[in-house]
C-alpha positions as CSV (number, residue, x, y, z in Angstrom):
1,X,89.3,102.0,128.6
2,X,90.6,103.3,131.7
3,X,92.9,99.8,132.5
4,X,94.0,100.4,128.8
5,X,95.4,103.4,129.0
6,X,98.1,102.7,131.4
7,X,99.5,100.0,129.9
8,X,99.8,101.7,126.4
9,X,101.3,104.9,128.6
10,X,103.9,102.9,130.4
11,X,104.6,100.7,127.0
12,X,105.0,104.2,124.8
13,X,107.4,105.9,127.7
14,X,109.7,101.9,127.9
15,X,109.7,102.4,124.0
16,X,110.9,105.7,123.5
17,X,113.2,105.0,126.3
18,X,114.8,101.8,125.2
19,X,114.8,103.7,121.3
20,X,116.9,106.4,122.7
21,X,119.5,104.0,124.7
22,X,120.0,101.7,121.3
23,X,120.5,104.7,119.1
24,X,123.1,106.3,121.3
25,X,124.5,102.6,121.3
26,X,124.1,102.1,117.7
27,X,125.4,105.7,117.1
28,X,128.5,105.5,119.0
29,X,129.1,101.9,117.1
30,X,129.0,103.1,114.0
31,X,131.5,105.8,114.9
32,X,134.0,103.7,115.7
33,X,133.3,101.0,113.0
34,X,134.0,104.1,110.5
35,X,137.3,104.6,112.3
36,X,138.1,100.9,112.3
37,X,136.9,101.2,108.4
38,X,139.0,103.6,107.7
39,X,141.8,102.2,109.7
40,X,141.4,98.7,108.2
41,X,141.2,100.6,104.4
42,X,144.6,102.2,105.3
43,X,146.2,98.6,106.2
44,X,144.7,97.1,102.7
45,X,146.5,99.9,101.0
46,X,149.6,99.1,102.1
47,X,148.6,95.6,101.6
48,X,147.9,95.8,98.3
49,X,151.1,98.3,97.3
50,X,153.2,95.0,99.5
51,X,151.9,92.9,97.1
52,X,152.0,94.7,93.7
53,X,155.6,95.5,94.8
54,X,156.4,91.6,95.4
55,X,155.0,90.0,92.3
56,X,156.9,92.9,90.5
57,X,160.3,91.1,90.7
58,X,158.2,87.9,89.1
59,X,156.6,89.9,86.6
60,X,155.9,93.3,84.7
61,X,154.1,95.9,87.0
62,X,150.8,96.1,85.3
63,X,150.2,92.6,85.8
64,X,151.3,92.8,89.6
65,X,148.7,95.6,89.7
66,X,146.0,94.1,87.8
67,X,146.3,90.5,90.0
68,X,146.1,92.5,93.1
69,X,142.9,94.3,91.5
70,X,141.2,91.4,90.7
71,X,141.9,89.5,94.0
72,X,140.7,92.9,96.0
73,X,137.3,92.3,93.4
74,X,136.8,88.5,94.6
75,X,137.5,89.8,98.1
76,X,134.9,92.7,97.6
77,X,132.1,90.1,95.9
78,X,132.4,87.5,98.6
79,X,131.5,90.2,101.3
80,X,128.7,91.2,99.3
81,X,127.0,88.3,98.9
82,X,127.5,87.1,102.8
83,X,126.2,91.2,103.6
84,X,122.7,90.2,100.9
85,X,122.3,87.2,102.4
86,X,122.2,88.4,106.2
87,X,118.4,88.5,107.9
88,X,117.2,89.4,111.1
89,X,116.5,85.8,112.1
90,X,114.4,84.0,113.6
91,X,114.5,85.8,116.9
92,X,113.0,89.2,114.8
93,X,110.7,87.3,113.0
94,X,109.3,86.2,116.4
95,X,109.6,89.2,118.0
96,X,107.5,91.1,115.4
97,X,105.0,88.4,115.5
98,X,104.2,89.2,119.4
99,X,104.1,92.5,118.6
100,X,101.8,91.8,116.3
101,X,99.6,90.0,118.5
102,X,99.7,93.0,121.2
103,X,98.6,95.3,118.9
104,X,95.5,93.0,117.8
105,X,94.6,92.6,121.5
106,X,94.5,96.6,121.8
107,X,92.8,97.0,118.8
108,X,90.1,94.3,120.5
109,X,90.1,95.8,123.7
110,X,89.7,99.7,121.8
111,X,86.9,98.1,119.4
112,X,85.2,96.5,122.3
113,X,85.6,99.7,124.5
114,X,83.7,101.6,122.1
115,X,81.3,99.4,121.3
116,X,80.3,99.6,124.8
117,X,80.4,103.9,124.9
118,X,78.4,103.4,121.8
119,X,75.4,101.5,123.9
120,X,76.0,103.4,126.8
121,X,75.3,106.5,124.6
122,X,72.7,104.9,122.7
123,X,70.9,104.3,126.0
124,X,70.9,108.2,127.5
125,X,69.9,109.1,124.3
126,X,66.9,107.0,124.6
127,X,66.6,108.0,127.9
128,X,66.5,111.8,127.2
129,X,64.0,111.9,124.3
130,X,61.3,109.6,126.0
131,X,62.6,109.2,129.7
132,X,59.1,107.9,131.3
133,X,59.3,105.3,128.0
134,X,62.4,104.2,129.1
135,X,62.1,103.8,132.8
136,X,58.4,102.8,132.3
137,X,59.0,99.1,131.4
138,X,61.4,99.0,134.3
139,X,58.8,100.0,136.8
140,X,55.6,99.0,135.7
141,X,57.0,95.2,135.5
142,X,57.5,95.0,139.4
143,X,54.4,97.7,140.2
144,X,52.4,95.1,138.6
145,X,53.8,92.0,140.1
146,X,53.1,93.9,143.2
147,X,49.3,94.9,142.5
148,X,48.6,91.2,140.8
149,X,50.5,90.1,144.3
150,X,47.4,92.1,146.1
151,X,44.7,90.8,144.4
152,X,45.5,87.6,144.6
153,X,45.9,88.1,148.0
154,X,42.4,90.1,148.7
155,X,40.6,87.3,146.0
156,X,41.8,84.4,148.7
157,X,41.0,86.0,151.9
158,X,37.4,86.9,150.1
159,X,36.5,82.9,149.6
């Protein structure tokens, strides 16, 4: 768990970093897309009055105005349906498919971290309610080696 815990450390601080640096980008951005908006809004205006105020010699006002109208609706359509149709791509798709496959690996290495605190604590809980049942089987096994080892020995020097 400990070699975990840097890694998630250092990739939380990056993130939050690199979060803060593309929101001040995206923020100032969007400022000055709503000036060029608003700039670009002005200019159809006095597109639009150019044009109603052309086709007026050709024709009676209303109809300037309402061919102007409807050619502003086309325009407005078209750039909704490319804006609907936009995705984040392949690249995105991608992306979130590592980070996907990061956060499975942390989620083994987590699961596999307590699954070992879980035996660890399993075993001093053994190990406090019976100790000499616990350490027993790991001392007996070579203290009996040991005295078989003996007799074995005494039983062959005897004959």
């Amino acid at each position: 768990m400990r070699s975990l815990g840097r890694p998630i450390s250092v990739l939380l601080r990056t993130e939050h970093l690199l979060t803060r640096r593309r929101m001040a980008v995206a923020r100032n951005q969007i400022t000055l897309l709503i000036c060029a908006a608003l700039a670009a809004g002005m200019a159809l205006i006095m597109l639009n009055l150019a044009a109603v105020f052309g086709l007026r010699g050709v024709m009676p006002p209303y109809w300037a105005a309402l061919i102007v109208a409807a050619a502003d609706l086309v325009v407005a359509g078209v750039i909704a349906a490319i804006a609907l149709n936009m995705s984040a791509g392949p690249e995105a798709e991608q992306a979130a498919g590592i980070r996907e496959q990061a956060i499975r690996q942390i989620e083994e290495e987590v699961d596999t971290t307590l699954t070992e605190i879980r035996e660890v604590t399993d075993s001093v809980h053994r190990i406090a309610r019976n100790p000499l049942g616990t350490v027993a089987p790991s001392i007996l096994g070579p203290l009996l080696a040991k005295l078989l080892d003996r007799s074995e020995n005494e039983d062959s020097d005897t004959s």
